[in-house]
Legacy VTK file of the C-alpha trace (Angstrom):
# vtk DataFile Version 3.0
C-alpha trace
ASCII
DATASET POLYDATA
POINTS 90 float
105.854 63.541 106.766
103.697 65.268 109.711
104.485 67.314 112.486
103.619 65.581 115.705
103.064 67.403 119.466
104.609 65.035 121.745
104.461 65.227 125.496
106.030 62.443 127.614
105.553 62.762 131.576
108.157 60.779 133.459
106.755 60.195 136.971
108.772 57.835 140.174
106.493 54.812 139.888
104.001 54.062 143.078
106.119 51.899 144.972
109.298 54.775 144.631
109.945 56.998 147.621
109.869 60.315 146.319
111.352 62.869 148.501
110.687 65.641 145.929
106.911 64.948 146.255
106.881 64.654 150.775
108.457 68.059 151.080
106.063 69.149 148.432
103.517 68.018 149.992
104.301 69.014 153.705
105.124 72.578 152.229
101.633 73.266 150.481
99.934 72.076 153.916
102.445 74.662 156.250
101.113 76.820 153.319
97.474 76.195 154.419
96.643 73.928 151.156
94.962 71.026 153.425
93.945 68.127 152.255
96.484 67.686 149.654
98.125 63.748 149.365
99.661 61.781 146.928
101.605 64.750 145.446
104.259 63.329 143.231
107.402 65.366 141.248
108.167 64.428 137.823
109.022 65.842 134.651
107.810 66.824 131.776
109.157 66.784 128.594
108.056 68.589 125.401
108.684 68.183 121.991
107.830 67.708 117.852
108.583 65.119 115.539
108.136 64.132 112.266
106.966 61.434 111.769
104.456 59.620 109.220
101.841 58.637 111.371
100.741 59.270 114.970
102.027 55.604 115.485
105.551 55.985 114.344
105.161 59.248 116.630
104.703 57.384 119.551
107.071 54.466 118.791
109.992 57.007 118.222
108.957 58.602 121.536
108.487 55.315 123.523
112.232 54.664 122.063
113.720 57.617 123.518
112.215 57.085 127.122
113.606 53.775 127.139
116.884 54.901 126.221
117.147 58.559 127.590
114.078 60.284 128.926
112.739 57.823 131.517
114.507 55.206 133.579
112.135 52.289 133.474
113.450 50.662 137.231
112.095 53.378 138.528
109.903 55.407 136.529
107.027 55.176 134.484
106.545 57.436 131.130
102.965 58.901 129.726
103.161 59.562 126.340
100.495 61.906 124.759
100.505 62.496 120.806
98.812 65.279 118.806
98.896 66.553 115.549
99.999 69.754 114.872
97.665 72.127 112.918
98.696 72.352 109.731
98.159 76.356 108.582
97.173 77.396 105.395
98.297 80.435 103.149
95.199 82.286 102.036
LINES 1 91
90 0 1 2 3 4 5 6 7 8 9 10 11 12 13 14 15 16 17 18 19 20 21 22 23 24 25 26 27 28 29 30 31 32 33 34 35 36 37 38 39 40 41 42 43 44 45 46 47 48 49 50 51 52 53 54 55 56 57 58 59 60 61 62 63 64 65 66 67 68 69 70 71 72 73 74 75 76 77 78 79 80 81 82 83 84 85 86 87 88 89
């Protein structure tokens, strides 16, 4: 079994008002940040598994976004897997 970095980002999808991201957005520019659009609020979510591959990795986190993490009506989840470094004893 290997340890697995997981990170799964759980964003509104495009066509989603997000009221989160507007006020955001309108507060950076009243903060002098112009030029700044499109700003969107998620979250992020951070974790390890084990798991025997990077596949079963993902699977097992794709499985807990569609039953927990993410709601798929109106969010979309990015799922990024990495190893984690094994460290060896000298």
């Amino acid at each position: 079994m290997s340890r697995w970095d997981v990170l799964v980002e759980v964003s509104p999808r495009a066509e989603i008002a997000d009221p989160a991201g507007a006020t955001t957005e309108r507060a950076l520019g009243a903060l002098g940040f112009l030029g700044v659009s499109g700003v969107r609020v998620g979250k992020a979510i951070r974790m390890e598994i084990a798991a025997a591959d990077v596949a079963q990795a993902r699977s097992m986190a794709e499985q807990m976004c569609g039953r927990l993490l993410a709601n798929p009506v109106i969010e979309v989840a990015r799922i990024e897997v990495h190893a984690v470094p094994q460290h060896h004893d000298p």
